[in-house]
N, C-alpha and C positions, 0 to 999 in steps of 0.2 A: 763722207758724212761729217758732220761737224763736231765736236768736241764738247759738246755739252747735254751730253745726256745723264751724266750725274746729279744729283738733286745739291741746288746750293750750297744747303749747308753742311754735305759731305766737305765740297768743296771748301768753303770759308774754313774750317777746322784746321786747314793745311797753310802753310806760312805764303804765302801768294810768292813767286818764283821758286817754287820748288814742290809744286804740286806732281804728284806722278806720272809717268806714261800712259799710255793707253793700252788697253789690252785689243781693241779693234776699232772701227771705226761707225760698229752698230752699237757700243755701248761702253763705261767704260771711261776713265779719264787721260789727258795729257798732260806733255809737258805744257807749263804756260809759259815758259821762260820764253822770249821771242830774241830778247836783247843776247844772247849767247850763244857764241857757236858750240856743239856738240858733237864728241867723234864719233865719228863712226868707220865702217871698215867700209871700202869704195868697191869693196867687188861683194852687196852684198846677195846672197843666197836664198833670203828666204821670200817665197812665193809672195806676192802682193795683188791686187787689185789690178785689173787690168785696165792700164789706159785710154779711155776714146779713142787719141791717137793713132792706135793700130789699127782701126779698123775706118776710120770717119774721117771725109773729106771735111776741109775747114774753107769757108772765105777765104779769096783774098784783102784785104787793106792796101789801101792808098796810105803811106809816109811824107812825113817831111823830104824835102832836100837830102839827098846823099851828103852827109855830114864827113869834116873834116877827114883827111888819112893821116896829117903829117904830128906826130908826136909830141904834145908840150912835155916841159921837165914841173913836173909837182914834188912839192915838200908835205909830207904827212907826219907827225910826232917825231920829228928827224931825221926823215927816208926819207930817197928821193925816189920817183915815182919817172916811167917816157909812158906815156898816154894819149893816144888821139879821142879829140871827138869821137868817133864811134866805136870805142871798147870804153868810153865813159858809158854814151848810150849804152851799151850793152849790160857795162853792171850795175848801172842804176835798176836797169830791169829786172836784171835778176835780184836784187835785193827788194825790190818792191814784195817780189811772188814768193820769194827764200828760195823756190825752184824750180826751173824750169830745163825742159827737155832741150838738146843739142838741135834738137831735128826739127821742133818749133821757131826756134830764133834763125836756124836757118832760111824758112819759109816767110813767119813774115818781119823780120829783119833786114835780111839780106839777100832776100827773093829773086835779084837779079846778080848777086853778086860772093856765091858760095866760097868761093877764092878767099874772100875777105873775113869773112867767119873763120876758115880756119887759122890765118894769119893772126887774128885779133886774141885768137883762144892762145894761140903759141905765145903771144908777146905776154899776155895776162899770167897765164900759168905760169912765166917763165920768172916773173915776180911776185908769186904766189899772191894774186888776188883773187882767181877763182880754184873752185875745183871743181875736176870735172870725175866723175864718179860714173861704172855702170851698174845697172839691178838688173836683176831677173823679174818682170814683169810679166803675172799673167800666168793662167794652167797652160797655156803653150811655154813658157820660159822664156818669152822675148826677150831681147836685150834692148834695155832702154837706156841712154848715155841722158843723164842731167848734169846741169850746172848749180852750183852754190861758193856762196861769196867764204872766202877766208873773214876771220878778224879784220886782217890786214885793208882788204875790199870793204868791209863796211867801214870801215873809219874813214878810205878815203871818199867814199859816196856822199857820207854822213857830212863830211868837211866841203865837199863841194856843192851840197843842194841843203846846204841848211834852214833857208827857206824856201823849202818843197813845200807849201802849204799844208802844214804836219804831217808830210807823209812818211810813214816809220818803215825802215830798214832791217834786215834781218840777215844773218851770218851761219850756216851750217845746218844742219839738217835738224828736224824735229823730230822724228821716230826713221828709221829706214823704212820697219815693213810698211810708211806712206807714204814713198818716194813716189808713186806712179801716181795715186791718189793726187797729192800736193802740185806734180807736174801737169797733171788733167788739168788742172783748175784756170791755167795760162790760156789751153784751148779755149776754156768758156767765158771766159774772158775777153776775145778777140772776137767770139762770134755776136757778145752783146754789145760790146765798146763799135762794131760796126755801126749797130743798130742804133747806139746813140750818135755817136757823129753824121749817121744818113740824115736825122735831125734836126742839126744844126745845133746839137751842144756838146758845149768841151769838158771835157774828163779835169779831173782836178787831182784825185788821189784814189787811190783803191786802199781798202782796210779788209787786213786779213783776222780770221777768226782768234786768233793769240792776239790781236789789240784789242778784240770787242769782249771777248772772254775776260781781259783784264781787267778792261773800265766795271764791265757787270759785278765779279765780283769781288775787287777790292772796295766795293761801294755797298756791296752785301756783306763782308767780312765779320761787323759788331751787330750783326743782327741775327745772327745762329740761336742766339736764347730766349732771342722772343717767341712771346708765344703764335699760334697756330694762325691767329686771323692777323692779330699787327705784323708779322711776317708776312705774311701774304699782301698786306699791303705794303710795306715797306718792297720788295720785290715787286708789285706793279712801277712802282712808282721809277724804281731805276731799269725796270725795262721799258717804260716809258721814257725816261729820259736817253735812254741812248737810242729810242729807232726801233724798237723790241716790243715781242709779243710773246706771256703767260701762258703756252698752250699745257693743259694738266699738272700743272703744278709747278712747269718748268719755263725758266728760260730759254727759247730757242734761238741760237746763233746760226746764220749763216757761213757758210766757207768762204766767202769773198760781199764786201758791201763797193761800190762803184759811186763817187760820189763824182758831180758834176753842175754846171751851170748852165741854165735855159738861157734860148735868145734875149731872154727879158731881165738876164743879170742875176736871176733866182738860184739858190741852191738847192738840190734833188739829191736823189740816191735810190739805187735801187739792191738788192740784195738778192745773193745769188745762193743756191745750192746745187750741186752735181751728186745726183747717186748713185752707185754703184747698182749691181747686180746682189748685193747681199740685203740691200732694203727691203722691208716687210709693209706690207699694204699701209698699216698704221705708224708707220715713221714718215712712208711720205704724205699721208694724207697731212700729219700734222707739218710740216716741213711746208705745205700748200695755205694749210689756217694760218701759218704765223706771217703770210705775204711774201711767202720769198717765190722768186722768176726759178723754177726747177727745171735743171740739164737732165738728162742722159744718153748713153747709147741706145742709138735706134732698136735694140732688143730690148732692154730696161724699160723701156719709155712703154712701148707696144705691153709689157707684160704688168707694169703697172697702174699704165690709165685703166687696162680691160678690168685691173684689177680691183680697182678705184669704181668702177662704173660698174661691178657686177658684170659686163660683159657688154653690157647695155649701150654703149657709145662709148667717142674718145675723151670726153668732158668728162670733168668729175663734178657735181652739181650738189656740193656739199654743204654745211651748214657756214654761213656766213659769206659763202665763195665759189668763184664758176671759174675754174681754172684748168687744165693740164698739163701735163708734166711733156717739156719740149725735147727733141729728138735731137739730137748732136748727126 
């Protein structure tokens, strides 16, 4: 779930990078800090959200070219860096998403070529640019192995794709108990970015919920004391301008926005939500009004369309919109 179920102007009161945690992911705030890594312990304990992952088949993806093996020397703030092409790919990736599962980048990364994942993770760790961290995911305790970038890793990402057509980077975990959560999100990811490239459009940048969170509201920030209606329009007006929709009073963010270019040179985007199994009928309906494309496990999905529809069909045929929430 996304990170903005708090009402603005809680939010604005608080110095913007150093807004709180969350207490879950049905309500509740987070860290906004995206630019800093955060410690955390790598074996952590406590129960989380269970992944897609463990239970859902994914597409496969067509890739580029098997990208280089053989090693350049990089200079980073003084360091020197051996690096091939494909443990660049790899932490570019991982800093796009902040984190992703061991077991995802195996499949569609390296789908033909698992040897090379593990070789790549050794070289990386063994110059501290990634870590690789495991949780306990799930009321069964799964064990889920993720990846997330060092300091060290974003700096060097940051210095290599500095025109990634702004695409922003991220170093170390944002809460543990969203580690599964956050890794889910790679899955749905992969199964939409299919669906656009069957199209013939190319992906540009993906923007995660701690960028759109930010823009929304350091732009809401001086506007905590206005009153009840110039607030509420000053708030359309900046969820207007970033791609955003006012559902009950609030801003709703997506977990992931996917931006891209049509055959005809146009730029698009579409925005994603993945829910869990702790959604209430009325999170995802609204999650559905604000336009967002809604993931989940095939149980979630089944128990919230019925739930959406009174029982009634798989469509939810709600005020403004004819949507359902899609099955991973």
């Amino acid at each position: 779930m996304s990170r903005s179920s708090r009402d603005e102007r809680d939010q604005t009161n608080e110095p913007w990078g150093r807004t709180p945690l969350s207490q879950d992911r049905s309500g509740g705030a987070t860290s906004a800090e995206g630019n800093q890594e955060q410690s955390t312990n790598c074996h952590i304990q406590q129960p989380v959200a269970k992944s897609p992952s463990q239970s859902v088949r994914w597409p496969e993806r067509e890739h580029s070219a098997a990208p280089r093996r053989s090693r350049d020397l990089v200079f980073v703030r003084n360091r020197a860096y051996r690096i091939s092409s494909a443990a660049r790919q790899l932490i570019t990736e991982v800093g796009k998403f902040r984190t992703i599962a061991v077991a995802d980048l195996a499949r569609y990364r390296y789908a033909r070529e698992p040897g090379r994942l593990r070789q790549d993770l050794v070289t990386l760790k063994a110059q501290k640019l990634v870590r690789q961290c495991r949780v306990m995911a799930g009321t069964g305790w799964e064990k889920l192995s993720v990846l997330v970038l060092t300091r060290e890793g974003k700096h060097l990402v940051q210095q290599e794709y500095r025109a990634a057509q702004g695409q922003r980077f991220y170093a170390g975990f944002a809460k543990p108990q969203e580690v599964a959560h956050d890794a889910a999100i790679y899955h749905m990811y992969q199964v939409e970015a299919a669906e656009i490239e069957k199209r013939g459009r190319t992906i540009k940048r993906v923007v995660l919920d701690y960028e759109l969170k930010g823009a929304v509201y350091k732009l809401l920030a001086n506007a905590r004391s206005l009153p009840p209606l110039e607030y509420a329009q000053r708030q359309a007006k900046v969820a207007a301008e970033n791609g955003l929709t006012v559902i009950d009073g609030k801003i709703l963010l997506p977990d992931l926005r996917i931006e891209y270019e049509t055959a005809d040179g146009e730029v698009a985007k579409v925005d994603l939500e993945l829910v869990t199994e702790h959604y209430r009928r009325s999170q995802a309906a609204g999650k559905l009004r604000a336009g967002f494309k809604v993931y989940a496990d095939r149980a979630s999905a089944l128990r919230l369309n019925a739930s959406l529809t009174y029982g009634r069909g798989s469509v939810y045929d709600g005020p403004e919109l004819t949507a359902t929430i899609l099955s991973l």
